[in-house]
N, CA, C and O atoms as CSV, one atom per row, in Angstrom:
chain,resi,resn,atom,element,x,y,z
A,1,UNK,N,N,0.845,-1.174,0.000
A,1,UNK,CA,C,0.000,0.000,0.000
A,1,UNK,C,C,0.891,1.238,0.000
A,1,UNK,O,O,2.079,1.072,0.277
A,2,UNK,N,N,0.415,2.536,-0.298
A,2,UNK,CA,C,1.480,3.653,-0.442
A,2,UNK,C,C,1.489,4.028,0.598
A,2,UNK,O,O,0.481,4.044,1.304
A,3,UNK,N,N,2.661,4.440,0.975
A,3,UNK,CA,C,3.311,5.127,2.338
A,3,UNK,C,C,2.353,6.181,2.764
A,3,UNK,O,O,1.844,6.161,3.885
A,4,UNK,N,N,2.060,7.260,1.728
A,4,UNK,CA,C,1.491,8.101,2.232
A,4,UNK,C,C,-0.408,8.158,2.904
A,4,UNK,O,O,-1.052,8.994,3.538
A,5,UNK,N,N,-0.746,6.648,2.266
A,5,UNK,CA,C,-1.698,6.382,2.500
A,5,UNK,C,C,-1.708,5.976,4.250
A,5,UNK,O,O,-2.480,6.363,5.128
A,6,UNK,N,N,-0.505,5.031,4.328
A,6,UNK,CA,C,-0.697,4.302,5.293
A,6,UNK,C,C,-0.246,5.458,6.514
A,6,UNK,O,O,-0.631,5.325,7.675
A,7,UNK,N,N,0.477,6.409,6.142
A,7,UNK,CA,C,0.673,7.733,7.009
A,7,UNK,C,C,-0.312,8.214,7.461
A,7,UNK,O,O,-0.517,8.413,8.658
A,8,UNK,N,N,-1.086,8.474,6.504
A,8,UNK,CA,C,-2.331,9.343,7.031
A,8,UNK,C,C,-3.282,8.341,7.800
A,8,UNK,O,O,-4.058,8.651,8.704
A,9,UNK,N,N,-3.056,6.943,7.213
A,9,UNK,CA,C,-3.988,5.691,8.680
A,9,UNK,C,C,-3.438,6.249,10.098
A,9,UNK,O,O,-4.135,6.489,11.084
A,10,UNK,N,N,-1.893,6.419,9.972
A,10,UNK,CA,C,-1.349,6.272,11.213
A,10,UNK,C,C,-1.571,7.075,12.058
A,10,UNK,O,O,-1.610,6.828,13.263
A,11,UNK,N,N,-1.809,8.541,11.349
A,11,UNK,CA,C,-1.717,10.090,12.049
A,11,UNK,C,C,-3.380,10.043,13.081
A,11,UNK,O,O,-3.631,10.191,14.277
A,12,UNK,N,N,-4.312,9.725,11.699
A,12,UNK,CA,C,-5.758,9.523,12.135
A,12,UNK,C,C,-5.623,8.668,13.816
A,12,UNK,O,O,-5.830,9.107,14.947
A,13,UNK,N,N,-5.082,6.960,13.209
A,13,UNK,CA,C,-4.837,6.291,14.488
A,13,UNK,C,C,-5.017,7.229,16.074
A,13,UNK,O,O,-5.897,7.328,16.930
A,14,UNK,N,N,-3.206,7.985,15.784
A,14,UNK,CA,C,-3.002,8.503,16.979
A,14,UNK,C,C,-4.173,9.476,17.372
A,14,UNK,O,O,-4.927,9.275,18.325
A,15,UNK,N,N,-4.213,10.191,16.809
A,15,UNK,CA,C,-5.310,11.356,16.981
A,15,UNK,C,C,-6.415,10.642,17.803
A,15,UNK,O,O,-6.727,10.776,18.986
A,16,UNK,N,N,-6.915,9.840,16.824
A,16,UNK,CA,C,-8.483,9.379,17.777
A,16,UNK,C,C,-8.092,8.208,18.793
A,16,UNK,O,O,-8.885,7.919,19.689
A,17,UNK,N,N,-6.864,7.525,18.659
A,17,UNK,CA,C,-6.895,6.702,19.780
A,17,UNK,C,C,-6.658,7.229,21.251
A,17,UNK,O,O,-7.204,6.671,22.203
A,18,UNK,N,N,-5.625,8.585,21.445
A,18,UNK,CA,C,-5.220,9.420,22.373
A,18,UNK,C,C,-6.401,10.212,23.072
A,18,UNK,O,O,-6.432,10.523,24.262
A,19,UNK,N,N,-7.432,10.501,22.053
A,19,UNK,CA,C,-8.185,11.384,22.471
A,19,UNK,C,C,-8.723,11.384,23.693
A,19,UNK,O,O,-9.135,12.443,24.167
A,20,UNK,N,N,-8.829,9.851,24.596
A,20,UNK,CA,C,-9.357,9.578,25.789
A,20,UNK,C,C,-8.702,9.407,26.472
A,20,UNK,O,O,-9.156,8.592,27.275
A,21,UNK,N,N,-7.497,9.794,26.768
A,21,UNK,CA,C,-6.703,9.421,27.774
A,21,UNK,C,C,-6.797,11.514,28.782
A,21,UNK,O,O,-6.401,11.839,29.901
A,22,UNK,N,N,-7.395,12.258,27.818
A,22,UNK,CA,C,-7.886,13.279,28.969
A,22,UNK,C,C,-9.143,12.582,30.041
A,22,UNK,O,O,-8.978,12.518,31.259
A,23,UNK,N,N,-10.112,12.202,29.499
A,23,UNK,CA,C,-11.199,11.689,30.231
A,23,UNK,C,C,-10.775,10.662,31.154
A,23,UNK,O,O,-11.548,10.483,32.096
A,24,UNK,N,N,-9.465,9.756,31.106
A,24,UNK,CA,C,-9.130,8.704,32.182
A,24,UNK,C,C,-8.518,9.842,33.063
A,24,UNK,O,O,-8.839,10.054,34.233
A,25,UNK,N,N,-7.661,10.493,32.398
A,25,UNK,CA,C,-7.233,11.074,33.748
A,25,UNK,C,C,-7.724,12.550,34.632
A,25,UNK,O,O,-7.112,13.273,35.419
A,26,UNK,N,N,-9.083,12.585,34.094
A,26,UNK,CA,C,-10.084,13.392,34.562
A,26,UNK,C,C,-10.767,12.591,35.625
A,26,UNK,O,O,-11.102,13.101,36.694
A,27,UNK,N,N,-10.964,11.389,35.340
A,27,UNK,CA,C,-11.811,10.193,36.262
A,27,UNK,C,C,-10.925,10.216,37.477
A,27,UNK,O,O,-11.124,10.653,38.610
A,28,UNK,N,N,-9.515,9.406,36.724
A,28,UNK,CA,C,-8.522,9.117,38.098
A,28,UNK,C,C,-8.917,10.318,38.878
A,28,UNK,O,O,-9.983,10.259,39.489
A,29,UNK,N,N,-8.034,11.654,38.955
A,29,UNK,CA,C,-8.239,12.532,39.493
A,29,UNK,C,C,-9.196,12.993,40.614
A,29,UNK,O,O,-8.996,13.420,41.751
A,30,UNK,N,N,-10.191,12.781,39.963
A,30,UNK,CA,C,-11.314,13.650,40.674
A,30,UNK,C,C,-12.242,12.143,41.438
A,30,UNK,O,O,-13.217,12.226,42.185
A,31,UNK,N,N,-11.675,11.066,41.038
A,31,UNK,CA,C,-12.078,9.866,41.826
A,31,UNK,C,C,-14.155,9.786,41.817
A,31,UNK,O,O,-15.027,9.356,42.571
A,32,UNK,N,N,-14.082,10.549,40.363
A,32,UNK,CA,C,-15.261,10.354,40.200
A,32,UNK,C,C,-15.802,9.993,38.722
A,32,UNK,O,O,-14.997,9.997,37.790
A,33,UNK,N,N,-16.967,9.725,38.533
A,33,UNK,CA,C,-17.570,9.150,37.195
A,33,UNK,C,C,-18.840,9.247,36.945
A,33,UNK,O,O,-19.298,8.334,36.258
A,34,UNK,N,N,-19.781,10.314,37.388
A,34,UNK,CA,C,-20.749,10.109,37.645
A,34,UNK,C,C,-21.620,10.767,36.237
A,34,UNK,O,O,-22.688,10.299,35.844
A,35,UNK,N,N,-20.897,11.956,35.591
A,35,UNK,CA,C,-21.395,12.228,34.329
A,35,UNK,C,C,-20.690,11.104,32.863
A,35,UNK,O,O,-20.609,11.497,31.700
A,36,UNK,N,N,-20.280,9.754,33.340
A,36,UNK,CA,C,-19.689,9.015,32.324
A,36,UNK,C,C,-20.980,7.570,32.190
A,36,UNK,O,O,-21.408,6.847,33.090
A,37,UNK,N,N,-21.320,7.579,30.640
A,37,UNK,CA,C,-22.199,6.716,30.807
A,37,UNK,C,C,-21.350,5.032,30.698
A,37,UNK,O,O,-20.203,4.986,30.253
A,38,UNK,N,N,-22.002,3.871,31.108
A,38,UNK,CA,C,-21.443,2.918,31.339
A,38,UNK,C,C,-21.839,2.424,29.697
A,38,UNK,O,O,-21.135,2.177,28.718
A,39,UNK,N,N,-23.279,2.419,29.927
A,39,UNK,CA,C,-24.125,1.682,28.306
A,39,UNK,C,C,-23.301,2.136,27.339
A,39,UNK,O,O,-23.121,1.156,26.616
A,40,UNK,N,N,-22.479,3.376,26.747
A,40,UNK,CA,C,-22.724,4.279,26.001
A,40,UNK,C,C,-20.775,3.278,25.652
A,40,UNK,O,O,-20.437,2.859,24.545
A,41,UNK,N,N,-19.788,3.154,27.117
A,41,UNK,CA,C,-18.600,3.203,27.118
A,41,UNK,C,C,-18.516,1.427,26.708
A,41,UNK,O,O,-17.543,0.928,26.142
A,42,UNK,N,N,-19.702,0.685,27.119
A,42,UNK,CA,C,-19.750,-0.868,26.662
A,42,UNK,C,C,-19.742,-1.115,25.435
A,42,UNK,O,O,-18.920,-1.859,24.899
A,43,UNK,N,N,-20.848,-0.392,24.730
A,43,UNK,CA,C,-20.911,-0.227,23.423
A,43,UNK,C,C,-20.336,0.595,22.629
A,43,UNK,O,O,-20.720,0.555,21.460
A,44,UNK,N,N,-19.488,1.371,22.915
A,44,UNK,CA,C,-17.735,1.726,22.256
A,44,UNK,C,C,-17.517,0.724,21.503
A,44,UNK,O,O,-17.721,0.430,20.325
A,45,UNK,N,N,-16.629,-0.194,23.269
A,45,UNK,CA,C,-15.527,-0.967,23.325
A,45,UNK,C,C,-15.550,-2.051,22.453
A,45,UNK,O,O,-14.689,-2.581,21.751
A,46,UNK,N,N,-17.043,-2.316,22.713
A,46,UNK,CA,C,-17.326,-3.523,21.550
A,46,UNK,C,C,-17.239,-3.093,20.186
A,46,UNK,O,O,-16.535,-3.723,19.397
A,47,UNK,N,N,-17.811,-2.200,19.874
A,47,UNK,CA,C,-17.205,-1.639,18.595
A,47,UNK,C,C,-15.884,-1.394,18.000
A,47,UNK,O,O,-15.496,-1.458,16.834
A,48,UNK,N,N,-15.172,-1.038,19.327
A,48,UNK,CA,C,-13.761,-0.909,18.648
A,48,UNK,C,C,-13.411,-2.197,19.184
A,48,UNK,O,O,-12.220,-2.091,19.477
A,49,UNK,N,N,-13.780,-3.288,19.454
A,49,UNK,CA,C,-12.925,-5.206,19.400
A,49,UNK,C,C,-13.664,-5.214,18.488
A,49,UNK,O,O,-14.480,-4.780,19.301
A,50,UNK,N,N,-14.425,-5.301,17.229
A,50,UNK,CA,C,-14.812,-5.491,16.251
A,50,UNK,C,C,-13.887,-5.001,15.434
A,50,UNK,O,O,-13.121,-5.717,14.789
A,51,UNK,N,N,-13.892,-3.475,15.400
A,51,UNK,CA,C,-12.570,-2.871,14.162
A,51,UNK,C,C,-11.253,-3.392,14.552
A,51,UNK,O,O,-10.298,-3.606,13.805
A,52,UNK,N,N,-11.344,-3.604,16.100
A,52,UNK,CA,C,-9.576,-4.350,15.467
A,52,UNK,C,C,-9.832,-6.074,15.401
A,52,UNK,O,O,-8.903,-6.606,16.008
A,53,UNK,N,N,-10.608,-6.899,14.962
A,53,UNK,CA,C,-10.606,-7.741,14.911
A,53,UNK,C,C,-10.704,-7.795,13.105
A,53,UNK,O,O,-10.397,-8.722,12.356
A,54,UNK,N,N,-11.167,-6.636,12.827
A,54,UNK,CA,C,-11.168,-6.000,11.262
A,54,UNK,C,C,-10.243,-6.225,11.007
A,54,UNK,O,O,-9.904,-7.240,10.398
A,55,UNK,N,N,-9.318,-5.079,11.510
A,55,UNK,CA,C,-8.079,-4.959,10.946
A,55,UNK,C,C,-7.014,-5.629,11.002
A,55,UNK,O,O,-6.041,-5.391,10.287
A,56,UNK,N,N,-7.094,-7.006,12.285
A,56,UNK,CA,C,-5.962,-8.065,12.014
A,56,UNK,C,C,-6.839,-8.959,10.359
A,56,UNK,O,O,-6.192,-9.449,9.434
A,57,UNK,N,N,-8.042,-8.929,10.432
A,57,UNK,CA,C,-8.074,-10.088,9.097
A,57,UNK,C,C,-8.151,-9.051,8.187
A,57,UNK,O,O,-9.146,-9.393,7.547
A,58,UNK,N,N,-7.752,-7.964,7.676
A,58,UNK,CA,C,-7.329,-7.457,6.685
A,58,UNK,C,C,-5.763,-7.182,6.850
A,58,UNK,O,O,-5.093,-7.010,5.831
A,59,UNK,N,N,-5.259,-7.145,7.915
A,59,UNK,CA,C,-3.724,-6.749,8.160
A,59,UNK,C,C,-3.444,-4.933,8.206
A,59,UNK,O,O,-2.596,-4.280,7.598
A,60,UNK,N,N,-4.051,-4.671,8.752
A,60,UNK,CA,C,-3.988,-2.981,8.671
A,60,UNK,C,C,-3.214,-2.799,9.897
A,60,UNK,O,O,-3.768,-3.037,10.970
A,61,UNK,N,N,-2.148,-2.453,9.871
A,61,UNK,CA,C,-1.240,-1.820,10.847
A,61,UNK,C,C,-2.049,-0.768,11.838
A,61,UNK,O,O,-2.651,-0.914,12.902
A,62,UNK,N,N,-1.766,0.401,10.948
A,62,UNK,CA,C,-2.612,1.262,11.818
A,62,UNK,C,C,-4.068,1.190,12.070
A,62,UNK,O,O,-4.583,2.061,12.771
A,63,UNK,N,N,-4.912,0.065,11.476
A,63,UNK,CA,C,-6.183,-0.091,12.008
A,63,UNK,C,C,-6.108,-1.016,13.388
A,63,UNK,O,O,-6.858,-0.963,14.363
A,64,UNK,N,N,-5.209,-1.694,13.208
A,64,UNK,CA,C,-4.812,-2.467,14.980
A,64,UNK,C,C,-4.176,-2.198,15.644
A,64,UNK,O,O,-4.197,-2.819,16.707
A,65,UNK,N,N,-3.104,-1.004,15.448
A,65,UNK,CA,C,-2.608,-0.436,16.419
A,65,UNK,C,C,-3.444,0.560,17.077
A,65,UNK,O,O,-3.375,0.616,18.304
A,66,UNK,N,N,-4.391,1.525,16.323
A,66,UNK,CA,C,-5.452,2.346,16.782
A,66,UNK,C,C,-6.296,1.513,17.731
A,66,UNK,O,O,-6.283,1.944,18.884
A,67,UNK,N,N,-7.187,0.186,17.482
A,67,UNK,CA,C,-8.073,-0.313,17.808
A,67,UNK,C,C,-7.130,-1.054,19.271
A,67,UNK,O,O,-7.645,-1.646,20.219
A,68,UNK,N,N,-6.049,-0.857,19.112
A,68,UNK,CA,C,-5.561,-1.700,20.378
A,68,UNK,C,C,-5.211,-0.741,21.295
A,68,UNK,O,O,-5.029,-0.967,22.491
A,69,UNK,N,N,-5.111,0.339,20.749
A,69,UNK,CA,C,-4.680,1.918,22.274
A,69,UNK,C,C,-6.385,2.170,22.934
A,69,UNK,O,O,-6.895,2.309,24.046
A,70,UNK,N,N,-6.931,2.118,21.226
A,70,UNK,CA,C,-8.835,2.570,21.897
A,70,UNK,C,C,-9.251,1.574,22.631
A,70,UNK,O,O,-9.932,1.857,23.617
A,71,UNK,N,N,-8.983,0.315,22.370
A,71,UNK,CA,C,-9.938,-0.368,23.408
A,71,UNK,C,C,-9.292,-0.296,24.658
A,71,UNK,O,O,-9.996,-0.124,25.653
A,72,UNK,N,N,-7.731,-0.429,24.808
A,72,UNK,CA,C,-7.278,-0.309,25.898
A,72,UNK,C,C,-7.990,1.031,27.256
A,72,UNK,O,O,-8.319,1.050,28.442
A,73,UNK,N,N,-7.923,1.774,26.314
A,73,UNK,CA,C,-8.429,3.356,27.025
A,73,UNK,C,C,-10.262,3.165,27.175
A,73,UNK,O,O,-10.834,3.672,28.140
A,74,UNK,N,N,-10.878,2.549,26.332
A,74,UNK,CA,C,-12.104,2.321,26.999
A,74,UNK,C,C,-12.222,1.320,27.624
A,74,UNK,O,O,-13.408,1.280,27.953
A,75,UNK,N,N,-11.562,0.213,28.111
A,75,UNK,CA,C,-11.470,-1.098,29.215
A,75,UNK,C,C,-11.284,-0.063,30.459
A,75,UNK,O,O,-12.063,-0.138,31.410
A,76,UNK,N,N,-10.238,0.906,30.439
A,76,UNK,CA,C,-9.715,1.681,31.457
A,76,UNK,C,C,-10.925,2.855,31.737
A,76,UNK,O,O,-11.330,2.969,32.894
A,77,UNK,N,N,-11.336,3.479,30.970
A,77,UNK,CA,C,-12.825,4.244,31.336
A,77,UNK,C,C,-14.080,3.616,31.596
A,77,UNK,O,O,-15.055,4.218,32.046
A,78,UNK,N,N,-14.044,2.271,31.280
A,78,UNK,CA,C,-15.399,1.106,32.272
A,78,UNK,C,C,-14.513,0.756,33.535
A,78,UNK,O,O,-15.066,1.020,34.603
A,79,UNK,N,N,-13.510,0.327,33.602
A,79,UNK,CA,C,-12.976,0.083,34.719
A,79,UNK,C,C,-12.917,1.354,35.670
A,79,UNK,O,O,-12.560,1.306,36.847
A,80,UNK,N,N,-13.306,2.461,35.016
A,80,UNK,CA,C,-12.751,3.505,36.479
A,80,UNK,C,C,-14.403,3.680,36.496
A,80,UNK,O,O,-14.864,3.831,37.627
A,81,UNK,N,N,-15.149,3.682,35.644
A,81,UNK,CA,C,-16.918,3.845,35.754
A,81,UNK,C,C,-17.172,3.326,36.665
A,81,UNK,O,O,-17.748,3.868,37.609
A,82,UNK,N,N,-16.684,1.711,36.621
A,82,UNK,CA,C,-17.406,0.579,37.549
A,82,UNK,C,C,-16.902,1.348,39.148
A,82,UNK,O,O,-17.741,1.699,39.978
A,83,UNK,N,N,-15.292,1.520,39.366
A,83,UNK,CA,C,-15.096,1.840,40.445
A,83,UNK,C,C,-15.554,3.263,41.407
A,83,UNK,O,O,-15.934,3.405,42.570
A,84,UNK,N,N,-15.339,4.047,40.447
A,84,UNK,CA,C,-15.919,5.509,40.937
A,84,UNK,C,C,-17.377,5.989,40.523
A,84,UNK,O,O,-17.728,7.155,40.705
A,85,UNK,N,N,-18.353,4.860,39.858
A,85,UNK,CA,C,-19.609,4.972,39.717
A,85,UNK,C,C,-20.333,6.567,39.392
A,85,UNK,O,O,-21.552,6.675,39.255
């Protein structure tokens, strides 16, 4: 595939996979969660283990490296939901 294609997968990647790591550490912080929906963060996550389950059977680099920072960061925003409710 062309470099510059797969560049611009990668840039996108970072961009939207990072984007939640303000909201984890808004949660940690303030040891609260109470404006974070749970339904809303379940049905993400599952969405993004679908796209990266995409992108290993197509082989997309940056579609599984994205899908593996996002789900990580929404496992970690249900996990702080569940705890700080």
């Amino acid at each position: 595939m062309n470099f510059n294609i797969e560049l611009i997968g990668a840039a996108a990647a970072v961009i939207t996979s990072l984007c939640w790591v303000p909201q984890m550490v808004k949660m940690f912080r303030e040891r609260q969660a109470a404006g974070v929906s749970l339904i809303a963060n379940l049905a993400f996550a599952s969405g993004v283990a679908l796209w990266l389950v995409y992108g290993v059977l197509i082989g997309s680099w940056p579609l599984i490296g994205a899908n593996v920072v996002t789900l990580a960061c929404a496992l970690s925003i249900i996990a702080l939901k569940l705890r700080y409710g």
